[in-house]
N, C-alpha and C positions, 0 to 999 in steps of 0.2 A: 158413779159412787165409788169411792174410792177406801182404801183400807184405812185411813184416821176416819173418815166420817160413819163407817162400819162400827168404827171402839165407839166415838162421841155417842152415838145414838143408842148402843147399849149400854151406855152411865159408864165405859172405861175412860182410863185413864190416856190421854194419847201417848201412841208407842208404844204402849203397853197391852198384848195379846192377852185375852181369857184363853180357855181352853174350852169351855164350855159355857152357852147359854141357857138360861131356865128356860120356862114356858113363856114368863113374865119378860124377859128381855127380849125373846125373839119373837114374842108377838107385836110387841113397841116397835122392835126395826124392822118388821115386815109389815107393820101397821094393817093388822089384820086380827081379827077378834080371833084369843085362845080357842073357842068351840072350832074355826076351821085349824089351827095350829094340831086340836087333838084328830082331826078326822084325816088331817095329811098323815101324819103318825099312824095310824092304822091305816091307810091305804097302804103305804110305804113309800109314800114321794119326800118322807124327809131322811137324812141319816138322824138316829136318836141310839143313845145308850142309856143304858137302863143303869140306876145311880142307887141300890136296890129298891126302894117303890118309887121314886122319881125319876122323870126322864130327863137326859141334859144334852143341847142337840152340841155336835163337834163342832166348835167356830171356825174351822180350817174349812170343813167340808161343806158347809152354809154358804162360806165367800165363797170358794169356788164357784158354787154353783147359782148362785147370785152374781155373779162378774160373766159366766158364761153363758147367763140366760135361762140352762135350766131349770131351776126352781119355782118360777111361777108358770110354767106352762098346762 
């Protein structure tokens, strides 16, 4: 998977980098129900910042760690 098919699948624009995904985006391109999305987030296997009461995870640190394998381990 590569960095356009990354945007495509969170509804960007190709070329065009977010900064940030919601819950709703990154649970679509991890294709994984929000309930695990919130239980990674409190474990700590995701990076997340806090948006003050919403969380928004880093798109930078997401791909990485999706391109390098670690994230769904």
């Amino acid at each position: 998977m590569n960095e356009l098919d990354l945007n495509e699948k969170a509804g960007q624009e190709p070329g065009r980098e977010p900064e940030y995904y919601t819950p709703d985006e990154l649970s679509k391109l991890l294709c994984i129900p929000k309930r695990t999305l919130e239980k990674w987030t409190l474990q700590r296997r995701l990076p997340v910042v806090k948006v003050g009461r919403l969380n928004r995870f880093p798109c930078i640190e997401i791909q990485k760690r999706l391109l390098n394998g670690s994230l769904l381990k």
